[in-house]
C-alpha positions as CSV (number, residue, x, y, z in Angstrom):
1,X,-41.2,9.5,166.6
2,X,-40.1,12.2,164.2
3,X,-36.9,11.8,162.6
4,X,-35.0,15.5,163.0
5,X,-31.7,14.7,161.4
6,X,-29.6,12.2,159.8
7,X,-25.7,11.7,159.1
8,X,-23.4,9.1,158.4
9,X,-25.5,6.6,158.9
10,X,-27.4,7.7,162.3
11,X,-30.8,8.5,162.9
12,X,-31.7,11.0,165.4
13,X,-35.3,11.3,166.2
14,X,-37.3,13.0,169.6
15,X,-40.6,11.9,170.8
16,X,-43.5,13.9,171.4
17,X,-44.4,14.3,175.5
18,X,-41.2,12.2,175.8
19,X,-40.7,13.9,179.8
20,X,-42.0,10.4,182.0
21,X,-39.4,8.4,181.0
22,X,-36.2,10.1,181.6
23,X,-36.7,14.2,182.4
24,X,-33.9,15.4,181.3
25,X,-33.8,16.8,177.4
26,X,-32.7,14.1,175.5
27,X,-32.4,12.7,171.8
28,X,-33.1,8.9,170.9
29,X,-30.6,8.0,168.2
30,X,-30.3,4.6,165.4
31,X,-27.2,3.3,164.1
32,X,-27.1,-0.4,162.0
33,X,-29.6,-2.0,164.9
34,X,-27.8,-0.3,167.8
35,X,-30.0,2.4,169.8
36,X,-29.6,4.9,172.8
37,X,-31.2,8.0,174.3
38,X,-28.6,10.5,174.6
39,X,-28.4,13.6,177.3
40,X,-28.9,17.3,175.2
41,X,-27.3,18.6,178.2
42,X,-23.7,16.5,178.5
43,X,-24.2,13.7,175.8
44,X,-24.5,10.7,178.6
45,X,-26.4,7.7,177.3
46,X,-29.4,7.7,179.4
47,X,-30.3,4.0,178.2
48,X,-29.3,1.2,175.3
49,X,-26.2,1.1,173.5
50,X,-23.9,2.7,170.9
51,X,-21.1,2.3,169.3
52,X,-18.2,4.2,170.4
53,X,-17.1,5.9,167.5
54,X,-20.7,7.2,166.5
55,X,-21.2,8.2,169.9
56,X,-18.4,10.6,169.5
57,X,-20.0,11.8,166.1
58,X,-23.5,12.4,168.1
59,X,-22.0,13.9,171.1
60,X,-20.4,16.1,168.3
61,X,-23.8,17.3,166.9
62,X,-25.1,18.2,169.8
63,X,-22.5,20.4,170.6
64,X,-23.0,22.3,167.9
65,X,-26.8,22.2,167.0
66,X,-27.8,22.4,171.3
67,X,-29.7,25.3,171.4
68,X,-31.7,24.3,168.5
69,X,-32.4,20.9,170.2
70,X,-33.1,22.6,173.6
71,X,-35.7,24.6,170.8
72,X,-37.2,21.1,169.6
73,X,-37.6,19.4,173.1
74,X,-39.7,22.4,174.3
75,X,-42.0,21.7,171.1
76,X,-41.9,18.2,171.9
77,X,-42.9,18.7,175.1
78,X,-45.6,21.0,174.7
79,X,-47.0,18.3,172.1
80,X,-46.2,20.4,168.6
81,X,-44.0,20.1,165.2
82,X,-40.4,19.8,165.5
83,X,-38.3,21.5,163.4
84,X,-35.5,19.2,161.2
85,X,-31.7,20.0,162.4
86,X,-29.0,20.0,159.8
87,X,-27.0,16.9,159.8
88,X,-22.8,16.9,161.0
89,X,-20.9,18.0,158.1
């Protein structure tokens, strides 16, 4: 599971052929033993937990940095590289 970003303490990662499990575009995301798949698409938690306040911070990043994780999940799907995001500044 590739790591694409990192911030404040939160690692966002995206499997490869990641499309069984839940088949919506989504992002699996780390914080201090906590863990959730998030929704590209609205930022729901798909399934696990996460603190509330780095929740916010995630949801965040995805709003800005969407269209290149819409970019990553097609190359994840299709089995290839990802490309690394830039973290929330």
């Amino acid at each position: 599971m590739p790591i694409i970003s990192m911030f404040y303490g939160i690692l966002v990662s995206m499997y490869y052929e990641d499309t069984g499990r839940h088949n919506k575009p989504h992002i699996h995301v780390r914080y201090q033993g906590k863990k959730c798949s998030v929704s590209i698409e609205d930022g729901v938690i798909l399934a696990g937990d996460f603190p509330a306040k780095q929740l916010r911070l995630v949801v965040a990043w995805i709003d800005i940095h969407k269209d290149e994780l819409m970019a990553d999940w097609e190359l994840a799907v299709a089995g290839e590289e990802l490309f690394r995001i830039n973290p929330l500044q």
